[in-house]
N, C-alpha and C positions, 0 to 999 in steps of 0.2 A: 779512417780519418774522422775526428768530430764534426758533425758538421754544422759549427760554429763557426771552426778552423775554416771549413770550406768554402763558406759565406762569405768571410771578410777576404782570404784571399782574391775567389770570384772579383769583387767589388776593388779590391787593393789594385788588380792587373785589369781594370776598366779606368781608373783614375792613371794609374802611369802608360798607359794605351793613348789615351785620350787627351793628352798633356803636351803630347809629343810636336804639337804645330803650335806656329805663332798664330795662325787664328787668325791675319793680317792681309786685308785682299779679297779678294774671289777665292772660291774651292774650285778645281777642277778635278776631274776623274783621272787617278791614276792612272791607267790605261790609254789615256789618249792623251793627257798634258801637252808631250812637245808635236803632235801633230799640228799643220798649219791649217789654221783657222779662216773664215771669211766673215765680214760684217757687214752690216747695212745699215744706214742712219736712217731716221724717221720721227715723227712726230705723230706723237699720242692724242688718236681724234676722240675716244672712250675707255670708261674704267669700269669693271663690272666685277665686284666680289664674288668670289668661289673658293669651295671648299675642294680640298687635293686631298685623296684617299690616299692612306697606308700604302707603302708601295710591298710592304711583305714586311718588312725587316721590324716594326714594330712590335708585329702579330707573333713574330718570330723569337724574337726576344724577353718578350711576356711572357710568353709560355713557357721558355727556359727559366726564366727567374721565377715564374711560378711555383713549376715543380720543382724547382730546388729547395723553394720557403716552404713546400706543403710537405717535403720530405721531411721537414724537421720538427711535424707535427705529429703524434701518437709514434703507435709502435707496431709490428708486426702487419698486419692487414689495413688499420688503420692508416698506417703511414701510408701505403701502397695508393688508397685511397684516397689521402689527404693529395697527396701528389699529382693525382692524375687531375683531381678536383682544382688546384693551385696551376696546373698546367692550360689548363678548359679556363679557368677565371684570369691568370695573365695573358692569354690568347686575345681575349675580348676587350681588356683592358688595353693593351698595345697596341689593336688595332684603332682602337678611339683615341689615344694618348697621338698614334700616327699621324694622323691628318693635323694637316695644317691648313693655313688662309692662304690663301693668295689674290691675284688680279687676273682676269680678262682683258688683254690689251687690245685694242683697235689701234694698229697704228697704219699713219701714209707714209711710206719711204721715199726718200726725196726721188727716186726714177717713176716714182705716180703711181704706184701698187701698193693694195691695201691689203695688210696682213694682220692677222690676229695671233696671240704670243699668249703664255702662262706664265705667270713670276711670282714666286712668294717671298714674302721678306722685304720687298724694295720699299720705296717710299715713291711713289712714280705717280703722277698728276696729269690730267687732260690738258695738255698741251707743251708737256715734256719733251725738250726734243733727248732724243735716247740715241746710243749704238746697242746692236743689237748684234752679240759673235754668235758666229753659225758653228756646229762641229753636224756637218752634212747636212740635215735637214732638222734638226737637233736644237735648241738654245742653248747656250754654253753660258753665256753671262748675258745681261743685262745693264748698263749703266748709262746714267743721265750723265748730258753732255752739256757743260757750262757756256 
């Protein structure tokens, strides 16, 4: 197969993969969705930026996309090369592409216990009052409460 062809398919069945949700809400994990949840209300005594490493799937995905671009460099031995080389440089690239920001939350739950939370993505402020869904001992979501 050329692998031009091969590329743009890769990339074709990444955009209609990825297309498939309204994107609308919370995400929750497939595997646990309809399980029944618990939450806890609280108010945000501190906010401390932190960085959230790669959970693999970055590292993982680089490295595939690597060696499939390094495959389609030289020829013979070369390629072989190229590949492994394009596998080892998307490795390290998706592991840094990985991480993301997040918060340190300090918060006090309205029963008097003070817990501290991870969350990327929110917009959440020292003095936020928030729910906070549990999936066991787990965060599930995160949302300010008006």
């Amino acid at each position: 197969m050329n692998k031009k062809i091969l590329i743009a398919s890769i990339a074709s069945l990444a955009l209609v993969l990825g297309g498939c949700a309204t994107n609308e809400g919370p995400t929750y994990d497939g595997g646990n969705y309809a399980q029944i949840k618990k939450y806890d209300v609280g108010t945000v005594l501190e906010d401390r930026p932190v960085v959230i490493s790669d959970d693999g799937s970055g590292a993982f995905l680089g490295a595939i996309m690597g060696a499939v671009i390094g495959s389609t460099i030289g020829g013979g031995d070369g390629s072989t090369l190229a590949s492994l080389a394009g596998g080892v440089g998307g490795y390290y690239a998706g592991k840094e592409i990985g991480k993301a920001n997040g918060d340190e939350l300090t918060v006090k739950l309205t029963n008097g216990q003070n817990i501290v939370i991870v969350v990327k993505g929110q917009h959440i402020n020292v003095g936020d009052k928030i729910k906070i869904i549990r999936d066991g001992n787990k965060v599930a979501q995160v949302e300010k409460i008006k």
